[in-house]
C-alpha positions as CSV (number, residue, x, y, z in Angstrom):
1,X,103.9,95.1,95.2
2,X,106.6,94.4,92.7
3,X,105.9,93.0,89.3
4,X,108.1,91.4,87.1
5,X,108.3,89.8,83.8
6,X,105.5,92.3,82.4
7,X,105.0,92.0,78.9
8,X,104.8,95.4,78.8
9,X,105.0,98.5,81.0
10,X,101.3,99.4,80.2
11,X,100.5,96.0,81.7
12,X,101.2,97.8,85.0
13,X,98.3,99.8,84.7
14,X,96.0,96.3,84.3
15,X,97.1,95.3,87.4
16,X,96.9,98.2,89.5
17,X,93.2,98.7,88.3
18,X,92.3,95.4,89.4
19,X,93.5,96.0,92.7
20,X,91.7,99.1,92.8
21,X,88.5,97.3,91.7
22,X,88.8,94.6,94.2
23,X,89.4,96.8,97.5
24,X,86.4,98.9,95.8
25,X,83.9,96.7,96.7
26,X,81.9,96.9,100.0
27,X,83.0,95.4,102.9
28,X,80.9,94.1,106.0
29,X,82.6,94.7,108.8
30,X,79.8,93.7,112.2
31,X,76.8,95.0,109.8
32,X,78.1,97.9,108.4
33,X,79.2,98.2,105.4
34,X,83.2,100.0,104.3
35,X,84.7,101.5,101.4
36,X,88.0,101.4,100.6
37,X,90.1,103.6,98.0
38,X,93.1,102.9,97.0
39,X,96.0,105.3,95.5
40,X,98.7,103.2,93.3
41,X,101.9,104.8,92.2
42,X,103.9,102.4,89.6
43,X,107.8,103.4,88.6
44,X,109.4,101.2,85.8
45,X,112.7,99.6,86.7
46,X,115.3,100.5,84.8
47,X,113.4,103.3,82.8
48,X,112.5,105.2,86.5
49,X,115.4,104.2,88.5
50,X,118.2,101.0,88.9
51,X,117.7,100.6,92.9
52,X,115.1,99.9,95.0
53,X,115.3,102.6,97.2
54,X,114.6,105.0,94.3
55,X,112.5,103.2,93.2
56,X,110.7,102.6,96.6
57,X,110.5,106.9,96.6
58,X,109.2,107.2,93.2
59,X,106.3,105.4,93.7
60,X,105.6,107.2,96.4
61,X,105.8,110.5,94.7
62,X,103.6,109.0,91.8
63,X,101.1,107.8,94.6
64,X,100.9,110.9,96.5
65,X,99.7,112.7,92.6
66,X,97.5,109.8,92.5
67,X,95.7,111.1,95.9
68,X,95.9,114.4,94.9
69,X,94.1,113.9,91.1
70,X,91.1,112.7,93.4
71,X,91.7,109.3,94.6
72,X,90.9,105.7,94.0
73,X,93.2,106.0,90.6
74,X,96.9,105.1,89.6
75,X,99.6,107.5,88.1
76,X,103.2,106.4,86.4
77,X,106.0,108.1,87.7
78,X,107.3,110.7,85.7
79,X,110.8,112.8,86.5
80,X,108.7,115.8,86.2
81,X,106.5,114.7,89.4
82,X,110.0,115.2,91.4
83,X,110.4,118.8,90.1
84,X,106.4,119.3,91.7
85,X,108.3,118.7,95.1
């Protein structure tokens, strides 16, 4: 999903906690009920990177710590999360 004209990067976070409220909530699918998680990286365009293939890759990297802090949760991309790699 890409975002623009946030008023602020924090607003990022809002959004990606909705979504991971909404797909939280039980599903019937032919009587029996589903969970979904969901794992959201968010990078910051120009602060993370100026192209959208970088961009692209460091959400990626900041959704993969996501899944590993437990799931179900967002991270921010931070330059450090590439030195993890």
């Amino acid at each position: 999903m890409i975002l623009s004209n946030l008023g602020k990067p924090d607003d990022a976070s809002l959004v990606a906690q909705k979504i991971i409220d909404a797909l939280s909530k039980p599903y019937d699918l032919g009587g029996h009920g589903s969970f979904i998680t969901a794992s959201v990286g968010i990078t910051l365009y120009p602060d993370d990177a100026a192209d959208a293939e970088a961009l692209i890759k460091n959400a990626d990297v900041a959704m993969y710590r996501a899944k590993d802090l437990g799931r179900n949760t967002y991270q921010f991309f931070t330059k450090e999360m590439n030195d993890r790699r």
